[in-house]
Each structure stands twice: as structure tokens, then as C-alpha cells.
C-alpha positions as CSV (number, residue, x, y, z in Angstrom):
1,X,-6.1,-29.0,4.3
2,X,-3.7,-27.7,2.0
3,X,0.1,-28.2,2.0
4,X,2.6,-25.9,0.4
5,X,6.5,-25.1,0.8
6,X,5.9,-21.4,0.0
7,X,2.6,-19.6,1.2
8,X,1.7,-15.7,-1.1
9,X,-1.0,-14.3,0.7
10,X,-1.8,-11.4,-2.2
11,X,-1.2,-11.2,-5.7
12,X,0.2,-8.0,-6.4
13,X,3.5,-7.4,-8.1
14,X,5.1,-8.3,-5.0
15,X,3.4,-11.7,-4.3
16,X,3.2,-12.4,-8.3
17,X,7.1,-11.5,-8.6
18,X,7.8,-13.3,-5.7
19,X,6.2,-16.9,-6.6
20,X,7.6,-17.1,-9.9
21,X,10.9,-16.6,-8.5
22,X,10.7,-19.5,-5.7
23,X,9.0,-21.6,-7.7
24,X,11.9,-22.9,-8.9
25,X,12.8,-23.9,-5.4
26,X,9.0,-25.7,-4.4
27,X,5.2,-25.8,-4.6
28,X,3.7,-22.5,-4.4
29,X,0.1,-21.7,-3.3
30,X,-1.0,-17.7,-4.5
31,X,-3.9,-16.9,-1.8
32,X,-5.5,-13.6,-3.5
33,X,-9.1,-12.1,-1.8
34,X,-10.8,-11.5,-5.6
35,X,-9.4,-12.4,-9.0
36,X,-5.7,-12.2,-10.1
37,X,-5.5,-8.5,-11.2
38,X,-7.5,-7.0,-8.1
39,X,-4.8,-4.7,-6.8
40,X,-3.5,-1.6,-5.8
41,X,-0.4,-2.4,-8.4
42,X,-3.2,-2.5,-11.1
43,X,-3.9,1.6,-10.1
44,X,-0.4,2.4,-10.6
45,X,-0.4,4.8,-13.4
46,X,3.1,7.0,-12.5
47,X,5.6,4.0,-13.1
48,X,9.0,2.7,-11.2
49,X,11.6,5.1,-10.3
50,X,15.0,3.6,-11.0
51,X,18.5,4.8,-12.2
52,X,18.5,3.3,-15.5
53,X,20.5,5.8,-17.2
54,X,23.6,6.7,-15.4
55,X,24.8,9.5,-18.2
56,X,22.3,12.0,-17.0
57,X,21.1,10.4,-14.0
58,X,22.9,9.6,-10.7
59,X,22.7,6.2,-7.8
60,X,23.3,8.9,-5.4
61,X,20.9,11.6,-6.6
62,X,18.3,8.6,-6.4
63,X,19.4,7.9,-2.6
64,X,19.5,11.3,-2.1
65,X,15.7,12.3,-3.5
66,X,14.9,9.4,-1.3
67,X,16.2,10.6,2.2
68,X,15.4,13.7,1.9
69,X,11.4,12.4,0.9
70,X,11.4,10.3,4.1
71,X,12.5,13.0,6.0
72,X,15.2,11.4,8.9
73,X,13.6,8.2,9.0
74,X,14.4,6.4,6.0
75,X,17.0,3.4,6.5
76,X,19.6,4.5,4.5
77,X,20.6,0.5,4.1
78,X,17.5,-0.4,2.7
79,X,17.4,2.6,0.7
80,X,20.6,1.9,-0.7
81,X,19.7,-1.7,-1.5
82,X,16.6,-0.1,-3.1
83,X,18.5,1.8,-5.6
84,X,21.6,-0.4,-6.6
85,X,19.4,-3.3,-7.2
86,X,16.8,-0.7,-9.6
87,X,18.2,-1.4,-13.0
88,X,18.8,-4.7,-12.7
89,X,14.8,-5.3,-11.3
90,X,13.4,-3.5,-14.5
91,X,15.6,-5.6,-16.4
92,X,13.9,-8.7,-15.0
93,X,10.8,-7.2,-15.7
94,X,11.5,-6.9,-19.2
95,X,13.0,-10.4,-19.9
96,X,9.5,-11.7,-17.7
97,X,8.0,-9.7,-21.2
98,X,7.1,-6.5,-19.2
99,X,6.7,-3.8,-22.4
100,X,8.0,0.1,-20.9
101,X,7.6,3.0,-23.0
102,X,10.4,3.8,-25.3
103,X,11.7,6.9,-26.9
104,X,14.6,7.6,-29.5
105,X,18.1,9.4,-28.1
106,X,20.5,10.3,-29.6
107,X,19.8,8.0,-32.9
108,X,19.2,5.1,-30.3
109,X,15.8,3.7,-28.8
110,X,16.0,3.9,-24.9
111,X,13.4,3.8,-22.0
112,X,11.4,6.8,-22.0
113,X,11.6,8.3,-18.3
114,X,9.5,10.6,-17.2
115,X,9.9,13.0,-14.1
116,X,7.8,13.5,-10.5
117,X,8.1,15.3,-7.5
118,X,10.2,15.2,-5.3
119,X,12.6,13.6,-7.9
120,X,15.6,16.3,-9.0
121,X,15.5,14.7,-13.0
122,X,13.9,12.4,-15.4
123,X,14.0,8.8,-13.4
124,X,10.5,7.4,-14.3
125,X,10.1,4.0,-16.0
126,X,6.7,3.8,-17.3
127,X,4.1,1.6,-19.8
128,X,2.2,5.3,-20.7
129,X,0.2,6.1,-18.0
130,X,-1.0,2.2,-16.9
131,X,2.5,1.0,-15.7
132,X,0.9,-1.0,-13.0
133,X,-1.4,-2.3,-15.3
134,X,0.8,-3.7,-18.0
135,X,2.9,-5.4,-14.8
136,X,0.5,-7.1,-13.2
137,X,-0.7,-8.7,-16.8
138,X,2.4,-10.2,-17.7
139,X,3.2,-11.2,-14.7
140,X,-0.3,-12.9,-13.8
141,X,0.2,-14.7,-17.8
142,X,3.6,-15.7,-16.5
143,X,2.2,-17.2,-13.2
144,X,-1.0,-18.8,-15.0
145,X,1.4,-20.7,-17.2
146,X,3.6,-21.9,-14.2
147,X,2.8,-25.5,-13.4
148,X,4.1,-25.2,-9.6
149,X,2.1,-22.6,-8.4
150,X,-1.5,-23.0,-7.7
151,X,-3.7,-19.3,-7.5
152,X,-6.8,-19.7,-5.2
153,X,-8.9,-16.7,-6.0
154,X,-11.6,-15.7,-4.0
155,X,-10.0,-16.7,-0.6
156,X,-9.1,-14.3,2.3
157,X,-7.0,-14.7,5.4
158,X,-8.7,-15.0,8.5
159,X,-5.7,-15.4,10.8
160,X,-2.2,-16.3,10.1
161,X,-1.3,-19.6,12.3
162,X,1.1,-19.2,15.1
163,X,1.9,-21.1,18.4
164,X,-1.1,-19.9,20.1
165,X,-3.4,-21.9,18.0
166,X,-1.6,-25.0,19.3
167,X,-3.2,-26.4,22.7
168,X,-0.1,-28.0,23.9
169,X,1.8,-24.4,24.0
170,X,0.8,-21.3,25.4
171,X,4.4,-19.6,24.8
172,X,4.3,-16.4,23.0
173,X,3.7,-16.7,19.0
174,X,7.7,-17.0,17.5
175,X,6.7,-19.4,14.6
176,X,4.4,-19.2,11.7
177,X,2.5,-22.4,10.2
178,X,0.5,-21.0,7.2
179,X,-3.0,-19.3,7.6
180,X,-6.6,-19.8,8.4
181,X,-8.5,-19.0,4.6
182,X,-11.7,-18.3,4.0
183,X,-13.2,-19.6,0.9
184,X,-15.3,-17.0,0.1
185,X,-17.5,-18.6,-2.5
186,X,-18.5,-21.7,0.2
187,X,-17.8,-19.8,3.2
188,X,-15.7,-22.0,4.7
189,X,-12.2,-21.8,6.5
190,X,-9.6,-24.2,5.7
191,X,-5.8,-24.5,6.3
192,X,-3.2,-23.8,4.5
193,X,-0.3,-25.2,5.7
194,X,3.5,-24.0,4.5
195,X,7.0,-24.1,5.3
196,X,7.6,-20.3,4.3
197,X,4.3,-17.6,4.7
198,X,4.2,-14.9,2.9
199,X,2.1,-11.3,3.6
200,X,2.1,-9.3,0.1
201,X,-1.5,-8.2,1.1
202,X,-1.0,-4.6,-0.2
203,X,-2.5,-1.7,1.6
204,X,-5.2,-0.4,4.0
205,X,-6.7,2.6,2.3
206,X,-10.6,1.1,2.9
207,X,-9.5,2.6,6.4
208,X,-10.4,6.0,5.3
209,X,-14.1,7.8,3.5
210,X,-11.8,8.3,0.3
211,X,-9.3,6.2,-1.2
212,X,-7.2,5.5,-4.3
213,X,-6.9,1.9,-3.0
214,X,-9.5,-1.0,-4.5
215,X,-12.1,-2.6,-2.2
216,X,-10.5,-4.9,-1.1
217,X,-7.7,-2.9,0.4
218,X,-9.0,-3.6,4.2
219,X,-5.7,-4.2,6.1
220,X,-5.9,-7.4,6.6
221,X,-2.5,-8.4,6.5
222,X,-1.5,-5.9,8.9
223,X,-4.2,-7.0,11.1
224,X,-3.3,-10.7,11.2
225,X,0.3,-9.7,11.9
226,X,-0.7,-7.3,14.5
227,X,-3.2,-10.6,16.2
228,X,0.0,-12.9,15.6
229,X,2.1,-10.8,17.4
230,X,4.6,-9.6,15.3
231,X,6.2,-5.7,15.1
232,X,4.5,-3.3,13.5
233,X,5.9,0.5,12.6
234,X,5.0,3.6,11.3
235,X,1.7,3.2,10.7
236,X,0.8,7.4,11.2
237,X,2.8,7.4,7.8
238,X,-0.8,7.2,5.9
239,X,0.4,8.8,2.1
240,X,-2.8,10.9,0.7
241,X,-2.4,11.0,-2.6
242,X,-2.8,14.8,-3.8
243,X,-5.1,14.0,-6.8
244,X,-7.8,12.2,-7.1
245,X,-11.0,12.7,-9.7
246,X,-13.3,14.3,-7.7
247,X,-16.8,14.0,-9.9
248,X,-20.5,12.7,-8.7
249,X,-20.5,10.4,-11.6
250,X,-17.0,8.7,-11.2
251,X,-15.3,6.3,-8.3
252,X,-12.0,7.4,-7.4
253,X,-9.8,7.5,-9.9
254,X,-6.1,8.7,-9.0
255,X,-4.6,10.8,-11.2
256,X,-1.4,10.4,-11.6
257,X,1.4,12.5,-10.3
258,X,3.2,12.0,-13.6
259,X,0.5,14.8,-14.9
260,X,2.1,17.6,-12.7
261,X,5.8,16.3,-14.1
262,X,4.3,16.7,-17.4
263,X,3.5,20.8,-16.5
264,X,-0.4,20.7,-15.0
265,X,-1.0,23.2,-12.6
266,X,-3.0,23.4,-9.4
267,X,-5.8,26.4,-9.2
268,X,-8.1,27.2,-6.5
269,X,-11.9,27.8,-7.9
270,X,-11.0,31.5,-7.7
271,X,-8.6,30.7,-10.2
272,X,-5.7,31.3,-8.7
273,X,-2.5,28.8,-9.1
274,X,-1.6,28.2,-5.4
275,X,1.0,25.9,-4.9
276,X,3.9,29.0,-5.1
277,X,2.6,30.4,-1.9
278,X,3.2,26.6,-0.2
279,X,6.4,25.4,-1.6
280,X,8.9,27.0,-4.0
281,X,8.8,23.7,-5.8
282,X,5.2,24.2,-6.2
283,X,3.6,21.1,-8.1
284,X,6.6,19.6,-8.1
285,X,7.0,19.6,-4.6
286,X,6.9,16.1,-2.3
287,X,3.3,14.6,-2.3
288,X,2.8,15.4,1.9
289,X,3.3,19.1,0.8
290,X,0.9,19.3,-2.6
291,X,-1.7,17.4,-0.2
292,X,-1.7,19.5,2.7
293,X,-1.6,22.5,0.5
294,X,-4.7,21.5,-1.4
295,X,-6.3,20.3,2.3
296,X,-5.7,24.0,3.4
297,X,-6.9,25.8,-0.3
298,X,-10.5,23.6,0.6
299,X,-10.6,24.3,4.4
300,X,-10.0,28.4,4.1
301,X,-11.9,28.4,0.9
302,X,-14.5,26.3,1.7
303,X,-14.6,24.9,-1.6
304,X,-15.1,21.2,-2.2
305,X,-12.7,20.5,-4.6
306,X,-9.1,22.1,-6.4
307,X,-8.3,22.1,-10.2
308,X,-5.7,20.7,-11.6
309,X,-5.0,22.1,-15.8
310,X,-3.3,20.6,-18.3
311,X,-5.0,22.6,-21.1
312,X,-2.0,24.4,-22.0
313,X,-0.1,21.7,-23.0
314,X,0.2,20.2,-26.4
315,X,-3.5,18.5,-26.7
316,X,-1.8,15.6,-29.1
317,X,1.1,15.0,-27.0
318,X,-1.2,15.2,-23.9
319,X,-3.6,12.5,-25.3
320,X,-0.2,10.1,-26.4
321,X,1.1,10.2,-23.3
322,X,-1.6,10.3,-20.9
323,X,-4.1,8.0,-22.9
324,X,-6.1,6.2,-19.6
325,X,-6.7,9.6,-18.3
326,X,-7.5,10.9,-20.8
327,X,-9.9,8.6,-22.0
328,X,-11.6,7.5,-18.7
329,X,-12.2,11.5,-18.0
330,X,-13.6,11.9,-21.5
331,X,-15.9,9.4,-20.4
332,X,-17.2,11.9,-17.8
333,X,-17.8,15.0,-19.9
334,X,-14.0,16.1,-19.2
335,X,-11.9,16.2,-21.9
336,X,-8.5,17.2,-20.1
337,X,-7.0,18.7,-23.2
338,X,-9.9,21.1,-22.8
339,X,-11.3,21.0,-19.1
340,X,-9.4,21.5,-15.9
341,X,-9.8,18.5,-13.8
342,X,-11.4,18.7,-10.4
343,X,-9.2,17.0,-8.0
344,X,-9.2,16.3,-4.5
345,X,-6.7,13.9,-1.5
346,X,-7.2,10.4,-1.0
347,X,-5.8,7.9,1.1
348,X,-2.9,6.4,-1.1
349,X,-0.2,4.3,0.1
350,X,0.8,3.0,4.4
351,X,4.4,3.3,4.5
352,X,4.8,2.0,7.7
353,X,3.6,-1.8,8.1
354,X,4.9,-5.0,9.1
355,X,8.4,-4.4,10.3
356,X,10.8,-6.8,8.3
357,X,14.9,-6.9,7.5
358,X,16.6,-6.5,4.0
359,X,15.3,-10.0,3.3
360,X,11.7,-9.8,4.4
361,X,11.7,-11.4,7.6
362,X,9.3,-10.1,10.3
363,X,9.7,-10.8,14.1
364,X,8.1,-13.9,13.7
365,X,9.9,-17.2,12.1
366,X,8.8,-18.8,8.7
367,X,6.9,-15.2,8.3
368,X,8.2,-12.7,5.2
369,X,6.3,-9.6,4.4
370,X,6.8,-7.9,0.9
371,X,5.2,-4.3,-0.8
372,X,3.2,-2.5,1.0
373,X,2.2,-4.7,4.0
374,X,5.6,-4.4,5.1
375,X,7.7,-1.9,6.9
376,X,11.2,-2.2,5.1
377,X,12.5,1.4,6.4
378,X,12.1,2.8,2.9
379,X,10.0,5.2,2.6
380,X,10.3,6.7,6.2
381,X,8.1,9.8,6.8
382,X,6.7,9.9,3.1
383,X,7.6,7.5,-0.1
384,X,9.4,9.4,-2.6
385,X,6.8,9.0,-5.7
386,X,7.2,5.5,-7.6
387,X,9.2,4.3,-5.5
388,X,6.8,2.1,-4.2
389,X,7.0,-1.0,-6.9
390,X,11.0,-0.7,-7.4
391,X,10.3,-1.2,-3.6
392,X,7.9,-4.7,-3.6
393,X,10.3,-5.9,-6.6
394,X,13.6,-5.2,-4.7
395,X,12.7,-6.7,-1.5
396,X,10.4,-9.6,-3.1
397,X,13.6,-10.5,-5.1
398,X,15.5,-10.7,-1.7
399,X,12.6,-12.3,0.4
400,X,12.6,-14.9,-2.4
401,X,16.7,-15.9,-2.4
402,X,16.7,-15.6,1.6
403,X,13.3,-17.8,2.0
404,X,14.3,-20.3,-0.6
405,X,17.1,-21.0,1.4
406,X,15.4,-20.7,4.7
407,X,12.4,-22.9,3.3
408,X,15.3,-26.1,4.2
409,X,15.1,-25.6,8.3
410,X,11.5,-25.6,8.3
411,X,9.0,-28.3,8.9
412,X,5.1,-28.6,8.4
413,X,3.2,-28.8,11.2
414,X,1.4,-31.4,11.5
415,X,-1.1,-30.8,14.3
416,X,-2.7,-27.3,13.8
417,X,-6.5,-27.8,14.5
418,X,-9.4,-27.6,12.2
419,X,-11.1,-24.3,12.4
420,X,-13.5,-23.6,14.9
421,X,-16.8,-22.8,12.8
422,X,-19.1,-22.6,15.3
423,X,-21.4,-19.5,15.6
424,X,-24.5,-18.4,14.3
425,X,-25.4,-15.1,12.0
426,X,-28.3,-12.6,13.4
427,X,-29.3,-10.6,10.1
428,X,-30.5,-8.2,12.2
429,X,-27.8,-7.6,14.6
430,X,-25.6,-7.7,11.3
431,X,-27.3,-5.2,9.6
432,X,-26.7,-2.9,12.6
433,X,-23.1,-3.4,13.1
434,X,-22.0,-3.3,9.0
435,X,-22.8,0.8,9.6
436,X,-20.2,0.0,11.6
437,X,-17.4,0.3,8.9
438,X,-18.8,3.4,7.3
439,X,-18.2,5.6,10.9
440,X,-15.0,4.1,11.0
441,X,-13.9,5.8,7.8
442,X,-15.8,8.9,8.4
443,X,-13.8,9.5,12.1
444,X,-10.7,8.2,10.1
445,X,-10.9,10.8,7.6
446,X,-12.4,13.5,10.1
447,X,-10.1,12.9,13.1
448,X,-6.5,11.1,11.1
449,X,-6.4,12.3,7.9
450,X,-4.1,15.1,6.7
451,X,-3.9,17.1,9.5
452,X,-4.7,15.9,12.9
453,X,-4.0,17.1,16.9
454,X,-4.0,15.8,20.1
455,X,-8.0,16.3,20.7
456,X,-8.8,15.1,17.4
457,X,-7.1,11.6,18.2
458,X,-8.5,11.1,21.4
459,X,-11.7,11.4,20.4
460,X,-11.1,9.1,17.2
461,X,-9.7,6.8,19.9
462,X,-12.6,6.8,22.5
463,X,-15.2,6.3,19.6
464,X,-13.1,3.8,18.0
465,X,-12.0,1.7,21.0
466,X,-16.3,1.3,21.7
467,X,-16.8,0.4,18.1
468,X,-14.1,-1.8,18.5
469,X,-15.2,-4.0,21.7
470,X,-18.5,-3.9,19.4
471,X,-17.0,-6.0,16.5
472,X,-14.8,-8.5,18.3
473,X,-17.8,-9.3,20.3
474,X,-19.8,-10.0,17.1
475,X,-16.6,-12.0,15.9
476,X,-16.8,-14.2,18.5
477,X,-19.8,-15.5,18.2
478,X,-20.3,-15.5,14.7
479,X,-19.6,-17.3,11.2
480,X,-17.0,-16.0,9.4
481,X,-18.0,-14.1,6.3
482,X,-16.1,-11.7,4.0
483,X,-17.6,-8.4,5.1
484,X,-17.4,-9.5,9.0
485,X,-13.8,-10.2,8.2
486,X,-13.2,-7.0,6.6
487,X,-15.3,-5.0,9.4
488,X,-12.7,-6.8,11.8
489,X,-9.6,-5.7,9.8
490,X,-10.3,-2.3,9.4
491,X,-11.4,-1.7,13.2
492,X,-8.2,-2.9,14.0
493,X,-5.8,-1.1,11.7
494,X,-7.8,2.3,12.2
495,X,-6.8,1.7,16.5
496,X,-3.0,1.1,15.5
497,X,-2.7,4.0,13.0
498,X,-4.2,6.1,16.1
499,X,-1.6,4.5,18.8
500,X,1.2,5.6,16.4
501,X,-0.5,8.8,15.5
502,X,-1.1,9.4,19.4
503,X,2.7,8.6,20.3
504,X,4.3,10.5,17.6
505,X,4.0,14.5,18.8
506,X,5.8,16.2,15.9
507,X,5.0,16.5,12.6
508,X,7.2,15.1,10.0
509,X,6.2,14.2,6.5
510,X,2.7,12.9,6.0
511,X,2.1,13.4,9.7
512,X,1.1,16.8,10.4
513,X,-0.6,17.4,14.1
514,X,-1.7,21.4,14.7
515,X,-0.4,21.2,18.4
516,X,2.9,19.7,17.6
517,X,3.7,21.4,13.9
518,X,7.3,21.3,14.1
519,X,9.3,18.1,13.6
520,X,11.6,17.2,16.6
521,X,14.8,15.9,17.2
522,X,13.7,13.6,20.2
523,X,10.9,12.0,17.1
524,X,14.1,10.4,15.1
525,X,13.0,6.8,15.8
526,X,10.6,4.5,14.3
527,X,7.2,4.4,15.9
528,X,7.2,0.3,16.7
529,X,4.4,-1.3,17.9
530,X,4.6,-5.3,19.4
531,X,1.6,-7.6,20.7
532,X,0.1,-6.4,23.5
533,X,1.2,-2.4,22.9
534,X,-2.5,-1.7,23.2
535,X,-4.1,-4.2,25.2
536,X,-6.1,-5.3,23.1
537,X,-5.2,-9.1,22.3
């Protein structure tokens, strides 16, 4: 058994950001499912968006860009808090030894900012086209250095601990204790045990056939939320990223939205440049509309992939600025200076997620959720491009001032139970049921992806509910191993992203359903979900 004041579960920027700032206040346990750097804020390329330069740049403009992204469901308090606290977030970064980009002005060296879409003017602080990169590096050397916080790589959360894992109470979960972990190198579950929990688990895009996210992006803290019974939102707000390598030889690799800033241009295999007959903005336009455009150019086409060409760009200038992409593609046979790159959408980024308040509390007490397990009211409808880590700094920065306080009025608990180990694994039942996980993607992507409609989700609902009662079965009478746990989370999060899907019969932003494709009035509410919505627990 382990026993901290604060509890991370994730090691992202938000969770990293987030321990070094209350561990002035107590002990600190980091919980993180590989090594330190295994995140989706490692795969940022684009940067953070934030008003740093208020002579050609506006707070407002930023608010503005921001609303109009999220399209009516953004809360304009967070937002607001989102973009007044910007500079002073980067500046943090910086002092933490964080190195950005710089450029000369005007005789004077200042933050090079770039520009995407959906943004009205140059807002993007960036480290070259790895800002994620260079972030999570100094702040994983700052936390490595930091004798109160202990990192315990290799572990995963099984279960977060609540009031229904006591036997002497059987009221509804209202109080978190820590989390069950899995040690995945002995395959054992131990306690952790914490005055403050923390979910900074990242995202869920393993929920889907492709995905921009890292393997170990599985959901799992919405899923253990979900099972502890606190509110979940927004979850049919699944961000497909427009661009995304699409090559036999490669992975995914995300190309970075910071490419069409920089001028590249979207062409069918005809050859034609598209985007002006979807959007006036064209490449520039919001990430929902470039995605669904491309999704359309493929399905009328039949054509397995788009182009996106930078080629008539300044080759030098290209290769300074763009030097990851440039040099990963090369190692492909594409040189980008040269070659159009074929591109294609891939999950990218939940904006909905656990619900939480401007100081990242959830429904449930001693429970914070930060970055992009959590549902802050942010992004609303669709996340206005790099806002996502001003977004986990912000709201980690607030999370940690609130909890620190907060971490006072609670207790440890002193008699949660020992995990109950029993069970058995059947290789051969096993081997049948890990399939299981690739037909959850594959009706994910075919049934909730871009586009979906009413038939399309009942069906990915039927299948999904059988495969479903399949898995907790297993889970019930098994060990606990990694990819059971996994299998578990993703089943889970792929039924919740339906029930919001199925609930919400409009499109708006990066929720587009064929028999409902206007957005409505009557749809201006967040799509909340709470234990028991479904049934299932």
C-alpha cells in the first residue's frame, strides 16, 4: 500500500505541470501506464495558442476565435479564464526552462507565433514543429529532479476507489480514496492511497481503427470515472484530426495543422485543390470542416487518401521551420519540399470528458480531472487548434491552488481492502476475446466517426452492447492484465461516446449525423451523462 497527499494518474503536461506545482504543498505520487514521455502532449507539433502579444493581437479576438470554434457550447467563463491566464502560463513554462521559437521584431527578439485555423492572426507559441516535445522534456527533467514526487512508471489504473469499495457503506460513490494500480511489470494490483486524486490520463483515440493518439491512449480515465460514478459530457465531441500521414510503411504520424498556416494546400488525386468549394476559408477553415471535407473528397471519389502540398513554398524555409516533418517523411521516400504528402483523418482529441469546475473538481469529492480527461466547457462542439495545452496548463495551474488548499479537509482512509486477485486466465478464451478490441475500432470508425446517422448508431450500439456483456464477463472472472484492462476501457468509452452520439440529434461541430444535418436551437445544452445513465453499472 502506498500513501500520498496528492495522487497524478498520467504524466502529460497536465499531470507533470500539476505535481511540480503542489509539490510544494506535500508528497506526490506520478502514476503513468509506460515511461515518463509516453503521451499525446509528446505528438503535439502545432504549439499553444495564447495572446502574448497584445500590439497586434487581441484577449477578445482569442475569446472570440474560441466561441465561435465551439460553436454555442463553449463556457464562456472557462474560456475566458483560458485566455487571461495564457501569457502568464507560457511565462511559467519558460522560467520551468521551456525553450519557444524566437524571431527578431522590430530590432527586438520576441516569440515567433505562428498562425492556424480557425485563428483570425498570428497567436501560435511554438518549439519548431515538436512544441509538445520540448514540454514534456523539461518538464519530466524538472519532475525527475524533485525530491517529493515519486513517478511509478509502468503502472495503470484499474479502478479509482470510491465508497462502493467499502463493505460498511453501500451509499452512492461521493468520495474518492486513491486508485486500484496495476503494476504492470509483476502484474499485481496495489493501493494507492491519497488525500487529493488526480485524472490527467489524456485521451481515448485507441477507441477508433486510426488515431493520432499513442497506444496507450485507451480511455481509461474516463472509464474509471464513468464506473465511480462521476458526470461525464460531451463525449460525441470526438476531434478527427484532418491530416494524418497516410503511407504503408509509416504509423500515424499527424501532420501538423501549422503546415496549412504556413500555405500547404489540400488536392484531390485528380488534382484538384478542394477545400474552396467547402469553406471560403478553405485550409484555413476550423479542423471539423477540413475533416469532413476530406471525408467527402474520399467517399465521392473513392480514393483512399487526399494530398496535402507544400512544394511551392520556399524549400529552405520549409525545412527550418518544419524540421520533424520534414525529416521523418524524408525517411519514407517523401521529401515534402518536393512530394505532396498523402494525408488522411484520424481520431485526434475528446473534448468532452470528465465534467469538472474552473478548479478541476468533478462530481465526486477529493477527485480533480485536468487536460483532456476532463470536460472543462472549453472547447465545446470542436477545440479551436492549440488550444488544447494552454487548456491542461490553465486549469492544472488552478486544480493545483484549489487542491492544495482542499488537500487540509481530507483524510486517508484507512480501511479500503486489498484487491481481490482472484481469477484465473484461459489462453484460449483470451485469444478469442483480444479480436475483441479490433471490431470495436473498426464499428467505431465505420458507424461514429466523421459522419454518422441514426441507423449507423444503433447498429454500433447493438454490436457493441453484445461485445460489451462479452468483456465484463471475462473481467470478472479473470486476472487483471494490461491488455484485459485496456480491452475493458475501450468497450466502455466506445458505449458512452454512442449514448451521447445517440442523444444529440443535430449536428454541431465535430458531430455531423446525415438525418439530423442542421444544428438546433433545442441542442444548446451539454450532453451529461451520470452513473447509471446506461444501465450498465
Amino acid at each position: 500500500m502506498k500513501i500520498y497527499d496528492f495522487l497524478v494518474i498520467g504524466s502529460g503536461i497536465a499531470g507533470l505541470s500539476y505535481a511540480l506545482e503542489v509539490s510544494r504543498h506535500g508528497s506526490v505520487a506520478i502514476v503513468t501506464k509506460k515511461n515518463h514521455t509516453e503521451s499525446n502532449t509528446n505528438y503535439a507539433q502545432g504549439g499553444i495558442a495564447a495572446v502574448v502579444d497584445q500590439t497586434r493581437d487581441r484577449l477578445e479576438w482569442h475569446i472570440e476565435d474560441t466561441l465561435k470554434a465551439g460553436q454555442g457550447l463553449c463556457h464562456r467563463e472557462a474560456v475566458e479564464l483560458l485566455v487571461f491566464e495564457g501569457a502568464g502560463r507560457i511565462e511559467q513554462l519558460r522560467e520551468w526552462g521551456v525553450h519557444f521559437t524566437t524571431t527578431y521584431q522590430d530590432g527586438k527578439l520576441v516569440l515567433s507565433l505562428h498562425r492556424e485555423g480557425g485563428h483570425r492572426t498570428n497567436r501560435i507559441v511554438h518549439h519548431y514543429d515538436s512544441t509538445g516535445q520540448e514540454i514534456e522534456q523539461t518538464l519530466v527533467n524538472r519532475v525527475r529532479n524533485n525530491p517529493y514526487i515519486d513517478v511509478y512508471e509502468h503502472h495503470a489504473l484499474v479502478d479509482l476507489i470510491t465508497d462502493h469499495h467499502l463493505e460498511h457503506r453501500h451509499e452512492p460513490s461521493k468520495v474518492c480514496y486513491g486508485a486500484y494500480i496495476l503494476n504492470t511489470a509483476t502484474n499485481t494490483v496495489q493501493r494507492f492511497l491519497s488525500r487529493i486524486t488526480v485524472l490527467a490520463t489524456g485521451g481515448c483515440g485507441q477507441v477508433w481503427r486510426h488515431t493520432t493518439n499513442p497506444d496507450i491512449a485507451t480511455g481509461d480515465g474516463l472509464a474509471s470515472a464513468a464506473r465511480a460514478g462521476a458526470k461525464l459530457a460531451n463525449l460525441e465531441f470526438m476531434q478527427f484530426h484532418p491530416t494524418t500521414l497516410h503511407h504503408h510503411l509509416a504509423p500515424p504520424f499527424l501532420i501538423s495543422e501549422a503546415l496549412r498556416g504556413y500555405g500547404a494546400k489540400l488536392y484531390n488525386l485528380s488534382g484538384e485543390r478542394f477545400m474552396l468549394k467547402y469553406h471560403p476559408d478553405a485550409e484555413l477553415a476550423t479542423r471539423d470542416v477540413v475533416a469532413r471535407a476530406i471525408d467527402a473528397e474520399m467517399k465521392l471519389r473513392g480514393d483512399p487518401y487526399v494530398e496535402l502540398d507544400v512544394t511551392h513554398m520556399p524549400a529552405p524555409e520549409t525545412r527550418e521551420r518544419f524540421p520533424k516533418i520534414y525529416e521523418t517523411l524524408l525517411r519514407y521516400g517523401l521529401d515534402i519540399t518536393k512530394n505532396r504528402i498523402p494525408v488522411v483523418p484520424a481520431a485526434h482529441y475528446m473534448c468532452g470528458g470528465v465534467v469538472t469546475d474552473l478548479v478541476g473538481r468533478t462530481s465526486i469529492d477529493g477527485l480533480y480531472a485536468i487536460g483532456e480527461v476532463a470536460m472543462t466547457g472549453v472547447h465545446g462542439a470542436n477545440r479551436l487548434a492549440s488550444n488544447s495545452l494552454l487548456e491542461a496548463l490553465v486549469f492544472a495551474h488552478t486544480a493545483a491552488v484549489h487542491s492544495s488548499e482542499m488537500m487540509k479537509t481530507f483524510s486517508i482512509c484507512d480501511d479500503i481492502p486489498e484487491w481481490n486477485a482472484q481469477g484465473t486466465m484461459d489462453p484460449e478464451e483470451w485469444v478469442l476475446i483480444s479480436h475483441d478490441r479490433d471490431e470495436i475500432r473498426d464499428l467505431m470508425a465505420d458507424y461514429v466517426g466523421i459522419v454518422r446517422s441514426g441507423l449507423r448508431l444503433e447498429r454500433a450500439k447493438r454490436r457493441l452492447s453484445l461485445l460489451w456483456n462479452e468483456i465484463e464477463e471475462f473481467w470478472r472472472r479473470t486476472t487483471v492484465t494490461l491488455p484485459l484492462l485496456e480491452l475493458r476501457n475501450i468497450a466502455l468509452v466506445a458505449m458512452l461516446v454512442v449514448e451521447c452520439a445517440e442523444r444529440r440529434k443535430e449536428s454541431r461541430g465535430l458531430h455531423y449525423r446525415t438525418d439530423y444535418p442542421e444544428p438546433s436551437e433545442a441542442f444548446l445544452y451539454d450532453t451529461v451523462l451520470v452513473n447509471g445513465s446506461m444501465n450498465l453499472f
